[in-house]
C-alpha positions as CSV (number, residue, x, y, z in Angstrom):
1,X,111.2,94.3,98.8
2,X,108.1,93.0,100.6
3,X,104.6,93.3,99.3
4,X,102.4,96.0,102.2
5,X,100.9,93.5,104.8
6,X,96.7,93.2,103.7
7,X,94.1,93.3,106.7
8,X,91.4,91.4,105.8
9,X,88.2,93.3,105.8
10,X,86.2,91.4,108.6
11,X,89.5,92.0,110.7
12,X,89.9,96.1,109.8
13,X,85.9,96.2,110.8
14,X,86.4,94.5,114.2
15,X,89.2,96.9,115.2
16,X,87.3,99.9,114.3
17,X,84.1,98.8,116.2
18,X,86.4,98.0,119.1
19,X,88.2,101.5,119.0
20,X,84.2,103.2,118.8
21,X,82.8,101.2,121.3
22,X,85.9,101.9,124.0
23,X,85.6,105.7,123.1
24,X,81.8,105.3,123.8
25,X,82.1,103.7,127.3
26,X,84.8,106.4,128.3
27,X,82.2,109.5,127.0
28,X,79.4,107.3,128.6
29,X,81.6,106.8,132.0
30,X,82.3,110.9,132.0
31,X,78.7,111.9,130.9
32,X,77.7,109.6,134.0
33,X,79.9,110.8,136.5
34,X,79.4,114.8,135.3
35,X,82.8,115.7,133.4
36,X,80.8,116.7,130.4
37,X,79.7,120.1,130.2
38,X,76.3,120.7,129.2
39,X,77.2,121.6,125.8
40,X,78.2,118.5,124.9
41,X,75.8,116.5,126.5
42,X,73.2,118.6,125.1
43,X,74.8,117.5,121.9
44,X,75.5,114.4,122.4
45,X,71.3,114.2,123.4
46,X,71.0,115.7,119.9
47,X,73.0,112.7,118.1
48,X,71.0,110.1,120.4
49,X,67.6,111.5,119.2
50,X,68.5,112.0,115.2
51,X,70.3,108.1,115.9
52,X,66.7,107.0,117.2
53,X,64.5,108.9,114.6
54,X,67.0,107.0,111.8
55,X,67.0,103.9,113.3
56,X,62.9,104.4,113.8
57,X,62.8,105.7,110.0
58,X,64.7,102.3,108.7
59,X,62.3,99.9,110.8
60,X,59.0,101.6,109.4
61,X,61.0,101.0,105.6
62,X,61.9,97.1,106.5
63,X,58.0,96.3,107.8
C-alpha cells in the first residue's frame, strides 16, 4: 500500500491562482465582447466596488 501523494502548500496555492486567474480572463474576455447579461455584469460591478472599498479599508489600516 502507498502513502496518498502530499502537494506541497506553495504548489496547491499556485495551481489555484492559476485556475482563478484563467476563469477571470475568460469572464473578462466575455464581459468585453458583450456575452454577459447585465445582470451579471451589474454584479460583477458590485464585487469590483466592495473588492476596492476592502482593499481601500486595509491600506488606511497598514498607514
Amino acid at each position: 500500500m502507498t502513502a496518498p501523494a502530499v502537494v506541497p502548500r506553495e504548489q496547491a496555492f499556485a495551481d489555484a491562482r492559476r485556475v482563478l486567474d484563467a476563469a477571470l480572463d475568460r469572464i473578462a474576455r466575455d464581459r468585453a465582447a458583450g456575452r454577459l447579461s447585465p445582470e451579471t455584469v451589474a454584479y460583477l460591478a458590485a464585487a469590483e466596488q466592495r473588492r476596492a472599498a476592502r482593499l481601500a479599508v486595509g491600506d488606511r489600516a497598514a498607514a
